[in-house]
C-alpha positions in Angstrom: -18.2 31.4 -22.5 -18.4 28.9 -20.0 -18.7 30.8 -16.6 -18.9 27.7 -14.2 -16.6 27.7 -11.3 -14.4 24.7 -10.3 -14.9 23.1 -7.1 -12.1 20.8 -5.5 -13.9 17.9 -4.7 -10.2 16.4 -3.2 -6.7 18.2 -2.6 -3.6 16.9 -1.0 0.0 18.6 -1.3 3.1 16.7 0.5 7.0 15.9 0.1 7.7 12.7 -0.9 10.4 10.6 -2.6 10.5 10.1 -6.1 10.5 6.5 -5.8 7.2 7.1 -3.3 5.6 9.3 -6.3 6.6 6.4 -8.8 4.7 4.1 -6.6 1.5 5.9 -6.7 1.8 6.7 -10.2 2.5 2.8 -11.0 -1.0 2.0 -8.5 -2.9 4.6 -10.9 -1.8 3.1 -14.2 -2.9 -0.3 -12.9 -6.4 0.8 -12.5 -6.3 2.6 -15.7 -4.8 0.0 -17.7 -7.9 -2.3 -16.3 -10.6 0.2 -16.3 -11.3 -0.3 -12.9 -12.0 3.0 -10.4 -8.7 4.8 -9.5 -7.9 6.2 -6.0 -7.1 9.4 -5.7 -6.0 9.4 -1.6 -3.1 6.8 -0.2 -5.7 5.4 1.6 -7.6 4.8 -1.1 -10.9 6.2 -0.2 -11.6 8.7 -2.9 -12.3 7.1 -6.1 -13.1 7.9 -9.4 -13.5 6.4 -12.9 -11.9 8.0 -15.6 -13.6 8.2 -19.4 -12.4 5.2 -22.0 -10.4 8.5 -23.3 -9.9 11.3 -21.3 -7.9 14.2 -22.5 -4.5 14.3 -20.7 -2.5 17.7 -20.3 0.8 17.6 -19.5 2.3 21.4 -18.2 6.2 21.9 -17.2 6.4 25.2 -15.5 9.4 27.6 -15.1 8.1 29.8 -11.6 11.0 31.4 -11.1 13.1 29.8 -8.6 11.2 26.3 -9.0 9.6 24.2 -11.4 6.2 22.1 -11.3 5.1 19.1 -13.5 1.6 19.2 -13.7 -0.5 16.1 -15.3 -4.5 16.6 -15.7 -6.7 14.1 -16.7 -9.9 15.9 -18.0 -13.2 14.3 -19.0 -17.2 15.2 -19.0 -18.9 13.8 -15.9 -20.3 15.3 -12.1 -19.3 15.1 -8.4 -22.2 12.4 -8.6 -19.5 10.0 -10.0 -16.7 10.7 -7.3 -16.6 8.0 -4.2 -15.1 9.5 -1.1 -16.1 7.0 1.4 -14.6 3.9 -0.8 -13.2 1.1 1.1 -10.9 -0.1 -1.5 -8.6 -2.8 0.2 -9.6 -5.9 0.0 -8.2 -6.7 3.3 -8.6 -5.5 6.9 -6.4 -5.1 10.0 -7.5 -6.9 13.4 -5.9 -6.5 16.6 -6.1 -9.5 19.2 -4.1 -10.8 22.0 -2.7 -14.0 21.8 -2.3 -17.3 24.6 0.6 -15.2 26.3 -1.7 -12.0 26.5 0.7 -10.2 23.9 -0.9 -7.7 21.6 -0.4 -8.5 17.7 -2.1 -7.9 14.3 -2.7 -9.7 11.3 -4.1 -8.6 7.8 -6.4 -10.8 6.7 -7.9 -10.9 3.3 -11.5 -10.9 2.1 -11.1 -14.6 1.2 -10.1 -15.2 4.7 -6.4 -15.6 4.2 -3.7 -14.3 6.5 -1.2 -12.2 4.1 1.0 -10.3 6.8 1.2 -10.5 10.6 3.0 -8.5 13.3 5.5 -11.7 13.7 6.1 -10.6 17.4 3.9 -9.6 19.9 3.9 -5.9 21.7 2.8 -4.8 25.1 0.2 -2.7 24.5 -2.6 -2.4 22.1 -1.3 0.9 21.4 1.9 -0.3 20.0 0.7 -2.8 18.5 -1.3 0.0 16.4 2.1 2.2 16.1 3.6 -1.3 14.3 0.7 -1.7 12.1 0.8 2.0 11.2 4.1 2.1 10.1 3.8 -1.2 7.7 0.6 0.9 6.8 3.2 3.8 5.5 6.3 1.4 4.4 5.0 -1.3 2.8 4.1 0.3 -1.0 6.7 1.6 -1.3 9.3 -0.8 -0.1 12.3 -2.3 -1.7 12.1 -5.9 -2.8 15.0 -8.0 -2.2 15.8 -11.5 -3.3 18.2 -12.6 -0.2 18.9 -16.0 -2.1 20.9 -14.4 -4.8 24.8 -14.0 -4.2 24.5 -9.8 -5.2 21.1 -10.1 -3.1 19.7 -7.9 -6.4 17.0 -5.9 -6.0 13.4 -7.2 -7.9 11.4 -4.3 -7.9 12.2 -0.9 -6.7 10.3 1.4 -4.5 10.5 4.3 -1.7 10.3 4.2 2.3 11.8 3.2 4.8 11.4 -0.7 4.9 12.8 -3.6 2.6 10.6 -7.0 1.5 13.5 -9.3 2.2 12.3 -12.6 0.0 13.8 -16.0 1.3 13.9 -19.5 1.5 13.7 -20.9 5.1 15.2 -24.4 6.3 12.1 -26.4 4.8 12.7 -24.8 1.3 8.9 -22.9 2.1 9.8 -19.2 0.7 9.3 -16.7 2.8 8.9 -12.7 3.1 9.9 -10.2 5.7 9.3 -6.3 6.0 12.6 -5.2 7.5 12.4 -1.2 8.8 15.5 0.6 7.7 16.5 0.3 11.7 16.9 -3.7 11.3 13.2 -4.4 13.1 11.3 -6.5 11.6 7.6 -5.2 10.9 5.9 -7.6 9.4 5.7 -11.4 7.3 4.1 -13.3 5.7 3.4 -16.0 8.8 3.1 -19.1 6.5 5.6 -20.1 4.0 4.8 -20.6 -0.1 5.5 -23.6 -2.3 7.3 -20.8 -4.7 9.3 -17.6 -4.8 6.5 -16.7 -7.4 3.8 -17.0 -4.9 5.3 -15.7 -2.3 6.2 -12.4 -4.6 2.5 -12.1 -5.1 1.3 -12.7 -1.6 3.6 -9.7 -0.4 2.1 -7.6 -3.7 -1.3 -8.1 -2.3 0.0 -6.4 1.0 1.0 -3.5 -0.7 -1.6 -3.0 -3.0 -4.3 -3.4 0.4 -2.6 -2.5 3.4 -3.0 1.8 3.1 -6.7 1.5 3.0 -7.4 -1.6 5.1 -9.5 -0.5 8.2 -8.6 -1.7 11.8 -10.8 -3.7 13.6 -10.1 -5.2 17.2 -11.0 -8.9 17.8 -12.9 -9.7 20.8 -11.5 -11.8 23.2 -12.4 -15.5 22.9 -13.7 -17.0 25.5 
């Protein structure tokens, strides 16, 4: 009989939508599907890497007045393998002031590219970090919308509060925005794309980086 205890290594309960919980699930499968280390947290700071074939147990509960799905990956391996201070995101946040002394951010990827900015500026650092923060929450979750069709069809579906609004501007460079469900705009792309294609998989790289991207704050140029 096997008398070891389990230990939780990571636990994390919360309400969400069932569009936000297909989101995660969809961010798990890709890792899977490529072998690569899955995260276990939003932000993407607990990882782990599953066996080639795991043993997967799926448990629908009747508990009286509710019911729970449970799904449990099981495998043989050690804490030892478990990364809880990953830095998954391959992009980080920076927060600068500009020419007119307005605070802003900008994500800005490992290979040096700009893939989101605050648009606007703000007058404090501190909401400047409030607008960052929510893109942080909205952006994986978010709606994309194809503003050139007539029915303005949805591409992809997701959960929160915030729309990717994909467009063409007046130079025929396509474009995306992050629109909040209050009509603010939180975010773009900054520099337009030679295709819709592109510019689909510029704003994918936002959501698949912004929740773990760090924040650093830019000194000031002299």
């Amino acid at each position: 009989m096997d008398c070891m205890s389990e230990e939780a290594i990571h636990e994390s309960e919360t309400t969400r939508s069932r569009r936000s919980i297909a989101t995660y699930l969809r961010r798990l499968a890709r890792r899977l599907g490529r072998g690569e280390p899955v995260p276990v947290d939003d932000k993407q700071t607990v990882t782990v890497s599953p066996a080639a074939e795991p043993e997967i147990e799926i448990e629908l509960e009747d508990e009286g007045t509710n019911l729970s799905l449970e799904i449990e990956l099981e495998w043989e391996g050690d804490a030892a393998e478990v990364e809880t201070d990953t830095v998954a995101s391959k992009a980080r946040f920076e927060l600068y002031e500009d020419a007119a002394d307005e605070h802003r951010w900008r994500l800005v990827h490992r290979n040096g590219n700009i893939i989101a900015d605050s648009g606007e500026g703000y007058a404090s650092a501190q909401k400047a970090k409030q607008g960052l923060e929510s893109v942080r929450s909205n952006a994986p979750g978010a709606y994309i919308v194809d503003t050139t069709k007539d029915d303005e069809g949805v591409l992809e579906e997701g959960g929160s509060k915030a729309t990717f609004e994909l467009f063409a501007d007046d130079d025929d460079r396509w474009r995306w925005r992050l629109v909040h469900d209050n009509g603010n705009i939180i975010a773009d792309c900054g520099e337009g794309y030679s295709s819709k294609q592109k510019a689909k998989q510029g704003l994918q790289s936002v959501r698949i980086n912004v929740e773990g991207a760090p924040v650093e704050k830019e000194e000031e140029e002299e």
